[in-house]
C-alpha positions in Angstrom: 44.0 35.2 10.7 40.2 34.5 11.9 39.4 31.3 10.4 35.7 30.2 9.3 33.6 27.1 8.7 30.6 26.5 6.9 29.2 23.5 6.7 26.0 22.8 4.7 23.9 19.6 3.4 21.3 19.2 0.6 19.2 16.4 -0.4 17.0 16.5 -3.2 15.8 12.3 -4.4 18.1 10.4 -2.2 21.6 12.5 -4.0 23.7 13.7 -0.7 25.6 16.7 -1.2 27.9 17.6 1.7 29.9 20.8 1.5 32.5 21.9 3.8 33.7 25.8 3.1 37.3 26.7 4.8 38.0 30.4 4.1 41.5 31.4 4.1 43.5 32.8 1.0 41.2 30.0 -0.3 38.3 27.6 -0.2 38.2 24.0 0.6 34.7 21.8 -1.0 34.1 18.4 -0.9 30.8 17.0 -3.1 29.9 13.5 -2.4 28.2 12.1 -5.4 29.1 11.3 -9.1 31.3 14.7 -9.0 34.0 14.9 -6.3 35.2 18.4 -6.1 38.3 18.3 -3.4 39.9 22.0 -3.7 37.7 25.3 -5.1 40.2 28.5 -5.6 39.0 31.9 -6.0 40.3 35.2 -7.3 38.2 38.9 -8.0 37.1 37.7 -11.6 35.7 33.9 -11.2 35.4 31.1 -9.0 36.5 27.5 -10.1 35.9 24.4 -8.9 39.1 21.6 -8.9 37.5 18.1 -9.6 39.2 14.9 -9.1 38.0 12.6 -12.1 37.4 8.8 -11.2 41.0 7.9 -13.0 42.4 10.3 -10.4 43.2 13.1 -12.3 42.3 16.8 -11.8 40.5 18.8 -13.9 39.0 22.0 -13.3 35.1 23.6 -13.7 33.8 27.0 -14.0 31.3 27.4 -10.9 29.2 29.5 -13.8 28.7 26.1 -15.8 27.0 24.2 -13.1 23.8 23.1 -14.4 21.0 25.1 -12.5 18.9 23.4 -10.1 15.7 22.0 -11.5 12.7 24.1 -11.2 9.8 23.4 -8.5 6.2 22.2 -9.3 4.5 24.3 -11.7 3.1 26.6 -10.0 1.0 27.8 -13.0 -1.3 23.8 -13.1 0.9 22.6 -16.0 0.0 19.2 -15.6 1.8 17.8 -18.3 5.2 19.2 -17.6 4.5 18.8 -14.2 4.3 15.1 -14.5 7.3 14.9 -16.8 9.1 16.8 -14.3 8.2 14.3 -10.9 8.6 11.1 -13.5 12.2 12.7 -14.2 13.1 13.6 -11.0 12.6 10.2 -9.4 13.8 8.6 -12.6 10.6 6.0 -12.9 7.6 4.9 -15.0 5.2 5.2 -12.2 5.0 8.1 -10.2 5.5 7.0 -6.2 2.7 7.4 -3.5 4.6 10.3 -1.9 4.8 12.4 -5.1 1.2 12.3 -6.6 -0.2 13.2 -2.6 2.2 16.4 -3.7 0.9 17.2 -7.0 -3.0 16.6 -5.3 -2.0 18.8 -2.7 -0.8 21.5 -5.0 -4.7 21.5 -6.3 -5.0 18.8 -9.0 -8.0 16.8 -9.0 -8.3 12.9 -9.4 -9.5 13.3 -13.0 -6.7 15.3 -13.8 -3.9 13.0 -12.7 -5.6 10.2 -14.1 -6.1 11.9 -17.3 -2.1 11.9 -17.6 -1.8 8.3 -17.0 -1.6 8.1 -13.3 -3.3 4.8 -12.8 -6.5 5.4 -10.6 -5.5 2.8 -7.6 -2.3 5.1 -7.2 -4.4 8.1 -7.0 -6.6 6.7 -4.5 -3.8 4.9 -2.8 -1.9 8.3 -1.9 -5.3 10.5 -1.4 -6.3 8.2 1.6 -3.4 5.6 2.2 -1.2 5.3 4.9 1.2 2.1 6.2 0.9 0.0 8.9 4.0 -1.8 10.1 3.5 -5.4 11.9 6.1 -5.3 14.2 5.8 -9.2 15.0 7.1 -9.7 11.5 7.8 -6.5 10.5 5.4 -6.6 7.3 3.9 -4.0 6.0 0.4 -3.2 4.7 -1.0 -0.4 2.7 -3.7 0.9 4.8 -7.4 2.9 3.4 -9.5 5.2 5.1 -13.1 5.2 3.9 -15.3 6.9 6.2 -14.8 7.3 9.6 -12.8 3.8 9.7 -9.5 2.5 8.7 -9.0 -0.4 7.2 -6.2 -2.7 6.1 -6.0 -2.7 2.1 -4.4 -5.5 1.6 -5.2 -9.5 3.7 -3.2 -10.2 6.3 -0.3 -12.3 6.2 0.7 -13.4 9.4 1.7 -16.4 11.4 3.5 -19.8 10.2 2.2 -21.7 7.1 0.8 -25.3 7.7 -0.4 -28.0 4.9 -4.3 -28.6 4.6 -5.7 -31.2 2.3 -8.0 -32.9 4.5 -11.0 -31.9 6.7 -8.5 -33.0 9.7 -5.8 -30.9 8.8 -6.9 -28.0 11.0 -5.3 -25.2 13.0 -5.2 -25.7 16.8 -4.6 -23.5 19.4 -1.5 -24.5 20.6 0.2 -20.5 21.4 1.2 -20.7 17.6 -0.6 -18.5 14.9 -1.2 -20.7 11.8 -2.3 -20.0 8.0 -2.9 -21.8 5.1 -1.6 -20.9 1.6 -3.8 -21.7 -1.0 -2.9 -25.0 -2.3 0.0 -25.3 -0.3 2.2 -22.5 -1.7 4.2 -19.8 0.0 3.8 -17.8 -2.8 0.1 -17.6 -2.6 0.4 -16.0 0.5 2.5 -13.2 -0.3 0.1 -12.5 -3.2 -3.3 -13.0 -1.5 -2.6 -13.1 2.0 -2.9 -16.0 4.4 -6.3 -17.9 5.0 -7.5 -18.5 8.4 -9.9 -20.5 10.4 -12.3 -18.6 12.7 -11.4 -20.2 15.8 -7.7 -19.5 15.0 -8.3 -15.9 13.3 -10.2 -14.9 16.9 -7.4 -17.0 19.2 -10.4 -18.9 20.9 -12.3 -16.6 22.1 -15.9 -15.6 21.2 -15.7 -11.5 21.2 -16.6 -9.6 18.6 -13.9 -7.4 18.1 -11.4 -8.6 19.5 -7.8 -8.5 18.7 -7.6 -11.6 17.1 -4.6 -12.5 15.4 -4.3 -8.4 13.9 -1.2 -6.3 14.9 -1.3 -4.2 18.4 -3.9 -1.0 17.7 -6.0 -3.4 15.1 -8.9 -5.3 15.8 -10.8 -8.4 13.7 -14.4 -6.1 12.0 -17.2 -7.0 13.3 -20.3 -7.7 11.0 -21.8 -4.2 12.2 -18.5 -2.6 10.7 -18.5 -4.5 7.4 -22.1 -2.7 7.3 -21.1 0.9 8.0 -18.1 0.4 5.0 -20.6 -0.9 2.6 -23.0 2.0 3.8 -20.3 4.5 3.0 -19.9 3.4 -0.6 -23.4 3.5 -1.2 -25.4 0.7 0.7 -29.0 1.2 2.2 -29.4 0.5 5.8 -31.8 -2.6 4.7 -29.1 -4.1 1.7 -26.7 -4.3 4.6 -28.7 -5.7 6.9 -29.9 -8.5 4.4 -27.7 -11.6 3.4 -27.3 -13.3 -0.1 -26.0 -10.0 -2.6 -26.9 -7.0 -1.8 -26.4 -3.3 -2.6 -25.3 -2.7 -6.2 -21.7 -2.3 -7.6 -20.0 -2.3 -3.9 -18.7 -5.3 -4.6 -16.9 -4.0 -7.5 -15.8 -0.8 -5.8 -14.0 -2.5 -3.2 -12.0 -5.1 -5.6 -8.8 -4.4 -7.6 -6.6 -5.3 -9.9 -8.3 -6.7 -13.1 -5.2 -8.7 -14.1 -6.0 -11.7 -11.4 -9.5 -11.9 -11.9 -11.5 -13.9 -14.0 -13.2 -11.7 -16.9 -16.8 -11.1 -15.7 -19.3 -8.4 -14.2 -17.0 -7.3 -11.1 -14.4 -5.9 -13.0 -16.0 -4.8 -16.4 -17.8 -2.4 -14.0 -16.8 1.0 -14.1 -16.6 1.5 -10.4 -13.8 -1.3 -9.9 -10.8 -0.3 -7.6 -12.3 3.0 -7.3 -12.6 2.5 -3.3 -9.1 1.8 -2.2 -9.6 -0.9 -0.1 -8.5 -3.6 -2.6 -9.4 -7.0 -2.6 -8.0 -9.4 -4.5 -9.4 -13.3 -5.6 -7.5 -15.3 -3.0 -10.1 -17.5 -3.0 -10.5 -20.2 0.3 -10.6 -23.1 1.8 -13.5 -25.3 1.7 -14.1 -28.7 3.8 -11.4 -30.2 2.4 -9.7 -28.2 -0.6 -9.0 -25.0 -1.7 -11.5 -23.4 -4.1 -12.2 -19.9 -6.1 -8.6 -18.9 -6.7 -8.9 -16.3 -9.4 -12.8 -15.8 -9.1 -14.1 -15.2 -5.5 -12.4 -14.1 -2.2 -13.6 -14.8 1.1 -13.0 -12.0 4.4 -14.5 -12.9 7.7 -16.0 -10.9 10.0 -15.4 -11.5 13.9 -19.4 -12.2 14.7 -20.6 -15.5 14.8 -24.4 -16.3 13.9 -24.6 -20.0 15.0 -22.1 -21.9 17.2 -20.7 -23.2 14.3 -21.0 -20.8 12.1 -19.6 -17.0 11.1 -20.2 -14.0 9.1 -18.6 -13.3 6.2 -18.2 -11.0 3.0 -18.0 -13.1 -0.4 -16.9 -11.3 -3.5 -17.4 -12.8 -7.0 -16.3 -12.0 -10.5 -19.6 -12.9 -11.5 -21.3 -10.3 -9.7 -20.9 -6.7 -8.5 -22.6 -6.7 -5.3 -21.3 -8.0 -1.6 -22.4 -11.0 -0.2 -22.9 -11.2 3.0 -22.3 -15.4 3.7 -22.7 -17.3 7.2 -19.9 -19.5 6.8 -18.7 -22.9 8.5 -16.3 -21.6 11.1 -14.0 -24.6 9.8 -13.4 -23.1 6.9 -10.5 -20.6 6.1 -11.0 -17.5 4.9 -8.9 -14.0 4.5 -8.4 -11.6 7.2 -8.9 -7.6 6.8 -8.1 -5.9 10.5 -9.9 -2.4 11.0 -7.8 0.4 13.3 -9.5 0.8 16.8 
């Protein structure tokens, strides 16, 4: 008697379905998931499927009532239903990265996911993000691409936490890489990022662009690159290369999430969060204290202007624009790494 085996997998949202198919005078199917089916017999009229229930009893199923699988995208731009459908299928409120980039690939528009309640950072967030994995620590970051660049979209967070409440409580260079948390809490840091002296963000050294303390493939922006993302959302060539605020509601397109800022001009405007790359109010550390939690956030740039001093971008909630800041080197600030 020739023998046969068949043996076939299926996945559809993390369910495994293994079936193994002996064909002899009968058929031998085993279902790994909520059903366990361990014996299917069939005769010239209908097919059954023998189920073990979890008390350990048989039972038995009619292949013919399995529900049917569940239908693809709507092909025909039902947005609606098509939303219901991905919200069902991954059985959560929020759609994931993975499945709105599938429903924008299919041909919906921004505007049209948003106007079914897709929040507009998760839109943007699967149009142009990607993950970057620190291996050091093995973090991870959302990453944005804007341009021809690639950013980190969220502050780093890397390297061992040390106290700071004095102006002699500094990091040193001593082949450990060292952060503050504002005011001293861990838990500021996984919200906002670490904040870094210059000296310590470039590892002693001087270069622009150099590797810093950013993952392998990553590099510390220079204030050049700081100018060609704030061009690409809409600077001139002279706002960028001026100091104080410039440009007009950059500032506000590169922030997010309204909840932790203060109420003000940055996020009433209506081009807040719309950029991807995400910026939050982790405020910084001053001379001696930290300051601006909630209101302003502080990102260096890797090009000094004095011996002492560094460029930076300052965002406020009072203000939509980008300030471009020279900034004590002694101070610490957050840390965006651009790809090279």
């Amino acid at each position: 008697m020739k023998k046969r085996r068949i043996l076939a997998k299926g996945i559809m949202l993390g369910l495994l379905i293994t079936l193994t198919i002996q064909t002899v005078y009968s058929q031998q199917v085993e279902i790994q998931g909520e059903l366990k089916v361990t014996e299917m017999t069939s005769d010239d009229t209908e097919e059954n499927l023998v189920t073990r229930n979890t008390d350990g009893t048989l039972g038995t199923r009619s292949v013919a009532s399995l529900p049917p699988p569940p239908p693809p995208i709507d092909t025909t731009r039902n947005l609606a239903s098509d939303f219901e459908l991905a919200k069902h299928l991954c059985d959560c409120p929020n759609l994931p990265p993975f499945m709105i980039k599938k429903l924008l690939e299919s041909g919906y528009t921004q505007e049209e996911l948003m106007a079914s309640g897709i929040p507009v950072q998760s839109v943007l967030d699967a149009q142009r993000g990607g993950l970057l994995l620190d291996t050091r620590d093995n973090q991870t970051y959302k990453t944005v691409t804007i341009g021809t660049q690639t950013w980190m979209a969220e502050n780093l967070n890397f390297g061992t936490m040390i106290n700071s409440t004095t102006s002699t409580d500094n990091q040193t260079d001593n082949d450990i890489i060292e952060k503050y948390c504002y005011s001293n809490d861990g838990a500021n840091c996984t919200t906002y990022g670490g904040l870094y002296q210059w000296d310590e963000m470039m590892q002693y050294v001087t270069t622009e662009g150099t590797q810093g303390v950013c993952p392998t493939g990553w590099h510390l922006p220079t204030d050049t690159e700081w100018k060609t993302l704030e061009m690409e959302l809409g600077m001139t060539q002279s706002q960028a290369d001026g100091t104080g605020n410039r440009g007009t509601d950059q500032g506000s397109q590169l922030s997010t999430n309204e909840s932790l800022w203060s109420n003000g001009p940055l996020d009433q405007n209506g081009a807040f969060g719309s950029s991807g790359f995400a910026i939050l109010p982790g405020g910084y550390h001053g001379t001696s204290s930290f300051l601006e939690l909630s209101s302003g956030a502080d990102i260096w740039s890797s090009t000094e202007s004095t011996s002492v001093l560094a460029y930076d971008r300052y965002v406020n909630s009072g203000s939509t624009k980008v300030n471009r800041f020279e900034n004590p080197k002694t101070w610490a600030c957050s840390v965006r790494c651009v790809q090279d």
